[in-house]
C-alpha positions in Angstrom: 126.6 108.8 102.0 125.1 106.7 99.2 125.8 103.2 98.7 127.5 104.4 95.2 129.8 106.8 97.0 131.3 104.8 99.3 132.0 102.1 96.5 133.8 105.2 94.5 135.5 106.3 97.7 136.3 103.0 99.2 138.0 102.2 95.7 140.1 105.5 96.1 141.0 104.9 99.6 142.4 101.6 99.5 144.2 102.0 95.5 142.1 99.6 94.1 141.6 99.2 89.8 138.7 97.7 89.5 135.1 99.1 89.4 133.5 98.0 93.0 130.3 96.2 93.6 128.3 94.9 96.9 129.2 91.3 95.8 133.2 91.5 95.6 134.9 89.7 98.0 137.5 92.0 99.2 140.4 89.3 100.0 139.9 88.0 96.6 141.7 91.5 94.9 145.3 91.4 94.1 145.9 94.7 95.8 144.5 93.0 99.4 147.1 93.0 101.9 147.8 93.9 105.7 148.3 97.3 104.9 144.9 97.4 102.5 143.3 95.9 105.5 144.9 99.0 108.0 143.9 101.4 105.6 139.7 99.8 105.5 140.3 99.9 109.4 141.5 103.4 109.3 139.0 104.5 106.6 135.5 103.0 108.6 136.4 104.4 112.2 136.8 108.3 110.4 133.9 108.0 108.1 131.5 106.0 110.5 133.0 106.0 113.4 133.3 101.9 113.4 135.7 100.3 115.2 136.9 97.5 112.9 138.7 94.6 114.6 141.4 91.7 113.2 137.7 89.3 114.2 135.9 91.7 112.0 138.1 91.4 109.2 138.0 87.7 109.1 134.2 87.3 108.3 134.1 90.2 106.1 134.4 88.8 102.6 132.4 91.0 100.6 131.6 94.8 100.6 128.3 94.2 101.3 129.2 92.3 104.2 131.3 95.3 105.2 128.5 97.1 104.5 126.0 95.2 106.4 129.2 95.2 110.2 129.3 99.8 109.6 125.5 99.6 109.4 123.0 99.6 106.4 121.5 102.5 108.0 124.5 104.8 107.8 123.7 104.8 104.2 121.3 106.9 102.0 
């Protein structure tokens, strides 16, 4: 998966409006909540098969920080 898709899938997946970029901080978006965050959870572990944890979530700010905890090379 490119870079490009998981922004445009990522976006689907957890409802969100805006147009996502590496540089967004995820906590910062009005639809960020505990479900958003169990959905990300859900959505890593089937598409990478990451394991996501509650510590994980806290130093993830910005997709490319979530990018960077699945694995840059998991990504065309």
């Amino acid at each position: 998966m490119t870079k490009q898709e998981f922004f445009v899938n990522l976006k689907e997946e957890l409802e969100i409006d805006v147009a996502l970029v590496g540089v967004i901080n995820l906590k910062n978006l009005d639809e960020w909540d505990s479900m958003t965050a169990m959905v990300l959870i859900g959505y890593v572990s089937n598409e990478f098969g990451v394991t996501l944890t509650a510590e994980d979530l806290e130093v993830i700010t910005t997709i490319d920080s979530l990018i960077e905890k699945i694995g840059v090379d998991k990504f065309d």
